[in-house]
ZAMARGU-4260 file (C-alpha; in steps of 0.2 Angstrom, whole numbers, plus 5000, padded with zeros to 4 digits):
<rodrens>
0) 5436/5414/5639 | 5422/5415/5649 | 5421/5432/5663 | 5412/5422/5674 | 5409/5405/5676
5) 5406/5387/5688 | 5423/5377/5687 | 5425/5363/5700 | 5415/5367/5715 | 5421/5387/5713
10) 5416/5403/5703 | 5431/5409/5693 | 5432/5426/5685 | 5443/5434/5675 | 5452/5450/5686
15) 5445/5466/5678 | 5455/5476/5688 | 5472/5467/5682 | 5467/5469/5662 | 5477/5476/5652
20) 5492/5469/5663 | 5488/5455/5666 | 5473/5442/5661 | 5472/5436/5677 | 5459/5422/5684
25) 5453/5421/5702 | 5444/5408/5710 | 5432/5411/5723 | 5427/5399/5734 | 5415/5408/5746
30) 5401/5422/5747 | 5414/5434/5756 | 5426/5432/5742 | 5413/5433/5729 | 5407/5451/5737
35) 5425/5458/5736 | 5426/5453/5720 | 5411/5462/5715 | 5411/5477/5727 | 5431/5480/5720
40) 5424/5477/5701 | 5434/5464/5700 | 5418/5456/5691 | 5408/5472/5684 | 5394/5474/5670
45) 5375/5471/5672 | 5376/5452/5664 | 5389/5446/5673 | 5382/5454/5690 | 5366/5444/5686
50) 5377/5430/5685 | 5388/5432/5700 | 5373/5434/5711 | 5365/5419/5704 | 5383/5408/5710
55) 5384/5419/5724 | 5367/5409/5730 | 5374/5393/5725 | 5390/5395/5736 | 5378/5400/5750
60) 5367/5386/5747 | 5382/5372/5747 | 5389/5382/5765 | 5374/5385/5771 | 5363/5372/5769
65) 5360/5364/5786 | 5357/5384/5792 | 5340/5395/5786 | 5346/5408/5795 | 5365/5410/5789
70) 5357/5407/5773 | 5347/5420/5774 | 5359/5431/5777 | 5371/5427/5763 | 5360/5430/5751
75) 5354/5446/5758 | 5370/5451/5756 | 5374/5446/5738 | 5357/5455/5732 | 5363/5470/5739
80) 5381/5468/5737 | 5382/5483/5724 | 5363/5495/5722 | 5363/5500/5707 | 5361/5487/5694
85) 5347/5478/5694 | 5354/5463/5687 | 5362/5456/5703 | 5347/5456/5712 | 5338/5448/5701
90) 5351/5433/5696 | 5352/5430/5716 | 5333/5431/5718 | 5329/5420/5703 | 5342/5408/5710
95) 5338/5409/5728 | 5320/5402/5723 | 5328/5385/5720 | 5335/5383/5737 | 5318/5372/5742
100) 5325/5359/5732 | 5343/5357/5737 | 5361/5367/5734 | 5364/5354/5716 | 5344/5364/5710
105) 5354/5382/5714 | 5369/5379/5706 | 5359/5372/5690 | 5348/5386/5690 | 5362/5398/5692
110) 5370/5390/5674 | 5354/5391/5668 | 5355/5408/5670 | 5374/5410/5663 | 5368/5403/5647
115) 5353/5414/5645 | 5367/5427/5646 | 5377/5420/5634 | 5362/5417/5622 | 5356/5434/5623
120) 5373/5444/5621 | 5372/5432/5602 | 5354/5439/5600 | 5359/5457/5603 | 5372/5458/5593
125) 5362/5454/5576 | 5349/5464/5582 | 5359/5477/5585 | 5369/5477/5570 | 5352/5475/5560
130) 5344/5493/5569 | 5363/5501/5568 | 5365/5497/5548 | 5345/5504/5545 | 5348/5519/5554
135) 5366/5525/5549 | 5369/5515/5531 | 5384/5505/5529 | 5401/5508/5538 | 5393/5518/5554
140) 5408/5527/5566 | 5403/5522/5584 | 5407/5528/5597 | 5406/5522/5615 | 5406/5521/5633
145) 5410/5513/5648 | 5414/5494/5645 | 5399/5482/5634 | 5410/5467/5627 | 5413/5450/5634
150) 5419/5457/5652 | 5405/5464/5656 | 5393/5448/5649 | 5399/5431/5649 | 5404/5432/5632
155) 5403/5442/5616 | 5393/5456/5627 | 5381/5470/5625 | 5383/5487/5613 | 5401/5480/5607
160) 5396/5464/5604 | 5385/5474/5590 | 5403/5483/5586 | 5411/5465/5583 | 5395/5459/5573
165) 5397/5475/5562 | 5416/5471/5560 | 5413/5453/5555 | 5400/5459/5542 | 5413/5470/5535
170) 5402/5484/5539 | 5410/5494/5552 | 5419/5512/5548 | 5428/5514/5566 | 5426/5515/5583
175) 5430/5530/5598 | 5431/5522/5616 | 5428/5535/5628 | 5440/5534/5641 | 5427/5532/5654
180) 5432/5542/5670 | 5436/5539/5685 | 5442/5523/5681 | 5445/5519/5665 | 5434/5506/5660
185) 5435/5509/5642 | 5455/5515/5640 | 5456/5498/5650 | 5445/5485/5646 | 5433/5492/5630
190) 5451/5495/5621 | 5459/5481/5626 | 5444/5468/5620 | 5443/5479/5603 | 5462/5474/5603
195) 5458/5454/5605 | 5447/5455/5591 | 5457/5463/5579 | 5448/5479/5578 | 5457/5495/5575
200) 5448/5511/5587 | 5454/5526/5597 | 5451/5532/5613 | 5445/5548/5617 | 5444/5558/5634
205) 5424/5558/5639 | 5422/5577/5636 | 5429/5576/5618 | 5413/5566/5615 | 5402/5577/5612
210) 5414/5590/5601 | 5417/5574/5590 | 5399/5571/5586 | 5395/5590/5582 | 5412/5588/5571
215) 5406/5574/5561 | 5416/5561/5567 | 5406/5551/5574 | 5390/5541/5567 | 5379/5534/5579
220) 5382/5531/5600 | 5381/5515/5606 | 5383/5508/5624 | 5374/5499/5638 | 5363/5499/5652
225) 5363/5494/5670 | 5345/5497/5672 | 5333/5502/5660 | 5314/5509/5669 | 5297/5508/5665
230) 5297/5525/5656 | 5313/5522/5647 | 5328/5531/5658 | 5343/5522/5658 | 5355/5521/5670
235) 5373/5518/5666 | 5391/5523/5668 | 5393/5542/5674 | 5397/5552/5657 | 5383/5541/5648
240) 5371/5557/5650 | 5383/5570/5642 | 5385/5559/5628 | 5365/5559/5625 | 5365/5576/5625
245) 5378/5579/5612 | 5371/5564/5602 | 5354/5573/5603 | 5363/5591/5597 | 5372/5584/5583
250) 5356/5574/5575 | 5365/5555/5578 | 5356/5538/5585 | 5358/5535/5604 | 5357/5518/5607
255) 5356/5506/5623 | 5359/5487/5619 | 5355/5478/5636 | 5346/5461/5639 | 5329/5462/5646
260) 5335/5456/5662 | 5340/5475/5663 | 5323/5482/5659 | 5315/5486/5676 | 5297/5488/5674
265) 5294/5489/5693 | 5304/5506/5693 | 5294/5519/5683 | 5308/5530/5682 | 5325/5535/5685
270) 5322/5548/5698 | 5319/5533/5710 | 5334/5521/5706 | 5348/5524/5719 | 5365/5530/5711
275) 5381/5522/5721 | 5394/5534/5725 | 5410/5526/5727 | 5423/5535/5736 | 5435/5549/5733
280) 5451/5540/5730 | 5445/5535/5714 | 5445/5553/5708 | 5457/5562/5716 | 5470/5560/5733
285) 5467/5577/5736 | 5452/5583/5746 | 5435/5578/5743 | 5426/5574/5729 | 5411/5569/5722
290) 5411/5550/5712 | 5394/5544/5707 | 5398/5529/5698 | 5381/5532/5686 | 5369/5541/5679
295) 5351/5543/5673 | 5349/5547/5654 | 5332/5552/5651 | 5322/5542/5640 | 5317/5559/5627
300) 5336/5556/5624 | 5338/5538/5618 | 5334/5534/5600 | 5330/5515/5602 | 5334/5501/5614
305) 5339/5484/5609 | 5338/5469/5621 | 5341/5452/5615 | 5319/5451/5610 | 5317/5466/5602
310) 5321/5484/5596 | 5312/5497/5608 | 5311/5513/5596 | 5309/5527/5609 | 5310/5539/5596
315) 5293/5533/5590 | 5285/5533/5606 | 5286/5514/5608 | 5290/5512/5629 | 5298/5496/5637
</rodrens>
């Protein structure tokens, strides 16, 4: 199944916050509902933001049409729906520059951009697997983070799309899914899509990370990004940083796989991307607490990034 996609005049996505229950699919029919759905990451993962905002435009447009300024406005508010990922912005934006030309120019634009999507997460993975194999020999141990398979893309994904092209190779020696506090996007959905695909892994709490690599487990790090800057920083799930830094200490590959929709050269850095904080209850019932939903790995970190053109090896000095 698709994540995301167009069917019969509505966007339908797959419920991420049902899975492992339940695969549940929901059909939105309007810019309010699509928002929800994002803003309760419901849809989630830079790809399939870039995706959402670019239908997100298209429901505007068919709503909106005879109305610049309620247009206007519903767009705004897709683009900005969620700040961190640079990807939404930039499907919405890239869609919104068809509305000239009528709502049907939108929505074909918007599927243009689906498949792109879908084209690239096939591009990543054999690239990925290509600079994985060169750099660890055969049968690597990953490990990773957060949620980079189809959930987070259209379909096949980002760094575990890589995992799944190792596996069908015959060339993959195991994988750790880091739990991925506060809300369990890899227990949940990374661990659950290894599951689909027939590949046997284990989860680990995030803070184990670290001690695993120093222990020898673990071959190489591979996860995403949900922007990528000028300078090389990447910005991804919270935890992301900890696990560069124990990569670095043990002497193992850190690698990013994202499409170059994610790479950001208008942001020279980290420092200037703003980091969402989503609230308390996600942590804790009890008191207050801190929750940023990323964080900034700094480029020294990161050993190469793949995107669906080419292999980026940080580690050499090459930039984005």
């Amino acid at each position: 199944m698709r994540t995301i996609d167009w069917v019969n005049g509505a966007v339908e996505i797959i419920d991420q916050t049902a899975l492992p229950g339940e695969l549940r699919v929901l059909r939105l029919h309007t810019v309010g509902e699509l928002i929800a759905a994002i803003q309760s990451l419901a849809v989630r993962g830079a790809p399939a933001l870039g995706v959402a905002g670019a239908f997100g435009v298209a429901l505007a447009a068919r709503v909106h049409h005879d109305d610049p300024v309620a247009l206007a406005v519903a767009v705004q508010k897709v683009e900005t729906a969620r700040p961190t990922a640079v990807n939404l912005a930039r499907g919405a934006q890239r869609a919104a520059r068809m509305l000239p030309y009528g709502p049907d120019a939108v929505l074909a634009e918007a599927c243009v951009i689906r498949d792109s999507e879908i084209a690239a997460s096939q591009a990543m993975a054999m690239l990925g697997a290509d600079l994985v194999t060169a750099l660890c020999g055969e049968r690597p141990r990953m490990l990773t983070h957060c949620n980079t398979g189809g959930l987070c893309a259209v379909t096949i994904g980002t760094a575990l799309g890589v995992v799944g092209e190792l596996h069908r190779r015959g060339r993959l020696g195991g994988v750790i899914a880091s739990e991925t506090r506060p809300l369990l996007q890899g227990a949940r959905l990374t661990s659950w899509e290894l599951t689909q695909w027939g590949i046997g892994h284990r989860v680990a709490v995030d803070s184990a990370g670290p001690f695993l690599m120093a222990r020898g487990e673990i071959d190489a790090v591979i996860l995403g990004a949900d922007r990528i800057c000028a300078n090389g920083d990447v910005i991804n799930k919270v935890g992301t940083y900890s696990h560069a830094l124990g990569a670095w200490r043990a002497g193992i590959p850190f690698v990013v796989v994202a499409p170059e929709t994610t790479v950001d050269l208008d942001t020279p850095s980290g420092d200037l991307v703003e980091i969402e904080d989503r609230g308390a209850a996600e942590v804790t019932a009890f008191g207050d607490a801190v929750n940023p939903a990323f964080d900034i790995t700094p480029h020294d970190l990161v050993t190469a990034i793949v995107t669906d053109r080419r292999v980026i090896r940080l580690d050499r000095g090459e930039k984005p």
